[in-house]
C-alpha positions in Angstrom: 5.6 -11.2 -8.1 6.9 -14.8 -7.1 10.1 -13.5 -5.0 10.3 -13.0 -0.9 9.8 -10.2 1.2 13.1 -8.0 1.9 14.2 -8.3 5.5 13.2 -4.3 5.8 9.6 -5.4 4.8 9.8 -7.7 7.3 10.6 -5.6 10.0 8.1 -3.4 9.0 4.8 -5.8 8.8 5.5 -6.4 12.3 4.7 -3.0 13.5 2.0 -2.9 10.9 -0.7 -3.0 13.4 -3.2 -1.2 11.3 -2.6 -3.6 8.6 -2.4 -6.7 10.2 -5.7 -5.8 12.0 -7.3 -5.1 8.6 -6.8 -9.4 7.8 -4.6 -8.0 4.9 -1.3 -10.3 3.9 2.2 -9.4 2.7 3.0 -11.8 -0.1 5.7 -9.7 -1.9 7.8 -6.6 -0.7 11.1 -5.3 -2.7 12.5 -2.2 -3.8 9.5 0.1 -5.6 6.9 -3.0 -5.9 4.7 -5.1 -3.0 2.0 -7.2 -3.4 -0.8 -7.6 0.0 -3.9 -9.0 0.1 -7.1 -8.1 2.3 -10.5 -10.5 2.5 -13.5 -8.1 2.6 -15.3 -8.9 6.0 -18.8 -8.4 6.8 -16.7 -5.6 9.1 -16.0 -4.0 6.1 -19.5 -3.7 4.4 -20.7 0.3 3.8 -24.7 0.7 4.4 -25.1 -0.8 0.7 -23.7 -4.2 1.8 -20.6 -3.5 -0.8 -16.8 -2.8 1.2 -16.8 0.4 2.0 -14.2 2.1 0.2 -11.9 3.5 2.5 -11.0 0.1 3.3 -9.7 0.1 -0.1 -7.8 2.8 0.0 -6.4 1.6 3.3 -4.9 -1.5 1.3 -3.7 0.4 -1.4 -2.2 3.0 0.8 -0.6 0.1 3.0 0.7 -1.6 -0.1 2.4 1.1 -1.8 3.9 1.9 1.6 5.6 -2.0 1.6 7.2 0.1 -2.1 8.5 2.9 -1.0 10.1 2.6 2.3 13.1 -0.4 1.1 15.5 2.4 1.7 17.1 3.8 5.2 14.6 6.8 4.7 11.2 7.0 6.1 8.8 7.7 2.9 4.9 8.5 3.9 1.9 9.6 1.7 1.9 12.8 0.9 -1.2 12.9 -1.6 -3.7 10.4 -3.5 -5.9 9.9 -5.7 -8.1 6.9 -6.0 -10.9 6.0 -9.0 -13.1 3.0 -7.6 -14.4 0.9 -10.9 -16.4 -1.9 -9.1 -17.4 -2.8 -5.7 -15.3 -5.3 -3.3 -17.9 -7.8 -2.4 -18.3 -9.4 1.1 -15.9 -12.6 0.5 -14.0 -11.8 -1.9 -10.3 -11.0 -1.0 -8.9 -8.0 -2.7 -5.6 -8.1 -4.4 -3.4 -4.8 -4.3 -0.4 -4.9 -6.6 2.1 -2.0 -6.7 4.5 0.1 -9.1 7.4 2.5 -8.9 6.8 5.5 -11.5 9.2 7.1 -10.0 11.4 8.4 -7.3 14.0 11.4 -7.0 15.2 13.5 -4.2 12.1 13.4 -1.2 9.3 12.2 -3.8 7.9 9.4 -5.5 5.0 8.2 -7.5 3.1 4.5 -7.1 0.6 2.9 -8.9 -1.8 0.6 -7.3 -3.9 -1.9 -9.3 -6.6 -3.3 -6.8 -8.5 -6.5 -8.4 -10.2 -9.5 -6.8 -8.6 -12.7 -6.7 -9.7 -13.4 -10.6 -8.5 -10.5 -11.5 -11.5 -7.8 -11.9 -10.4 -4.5 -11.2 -11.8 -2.7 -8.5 -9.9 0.3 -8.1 -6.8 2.6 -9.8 -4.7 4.3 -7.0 -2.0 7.1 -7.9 0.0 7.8 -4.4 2.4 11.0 -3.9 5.2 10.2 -1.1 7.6 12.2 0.8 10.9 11.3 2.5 10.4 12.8 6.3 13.6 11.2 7.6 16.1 8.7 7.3 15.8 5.5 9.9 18.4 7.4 12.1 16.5 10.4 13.0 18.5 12.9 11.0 17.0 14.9 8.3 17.5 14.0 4.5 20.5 15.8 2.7 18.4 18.2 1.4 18.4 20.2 4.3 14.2 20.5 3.9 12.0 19.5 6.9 
């Protein structure tokens, strides 16, 4: 993913506190994919020395977010699932690449590759989102809450 980040994802990295916090990067944000980066900090580190691995699921959850919300509704996780294959190492910076399954009515499906820089896979993430409400405040046509 070589292209920019939409102006939406934009506007929405800078109220990524959480994030931003985290040390993780927006490289690439468009409709249904996103691409962050996060560099495992001492911070990080579980009682094993290896990144904890909610820290992980944080980036994937904040990348597939970048996905989902590139339309005027406001899309949030609903459910995941996460399968960890390797540790994240101190130093290393984890690489979280996203992909639309797919999206109808208030739901959608993302897929989540986490690997290191050099590619090694760390963790698979499926995420389940819901639309709560467009960016106007009004709820979505479907007359659901």
């Amino acid at each position: 993913m070589n292209e920019p980040v939409s102006s939406r994802a934009n506007a929405m990295w800078r109220a990524d506190h959480a994030s931003r916090g985290l040390g993780m990067r927006l490289e690439a944000a468009g409709p249904g994919h996103a691409r962050l980066t996060m560099p495992v900090t001492e911070a990080m580190a579980n009682g094993h020395g290896i990144c904890h691995g909610g820290f992980i699921f944080t980036l994937a959850d904040s990348a597939m977010a970048f996905a989902a919300n590139h339309q005027s509704d406001i899309d949030v996780l609903q459910h995941a699932s996460v399968t960890f294959i390797r540790p994240g190492r101190i130093g290393e910076t984890l690489v979280a690449e996203v992909a639309e399954r797919m999206r109808g009515g208030r739901s959608g499906i993302y897929d989540v590759r986490v690997t290191t820089k050099d590619g090694a896979l760390v963790a698979e993430f499926r995420g389940h989102t819901r639309t709560l409400r467009n960016r106007q405040g009004t709820q979505p046509t479907d007359g659901e809450t």
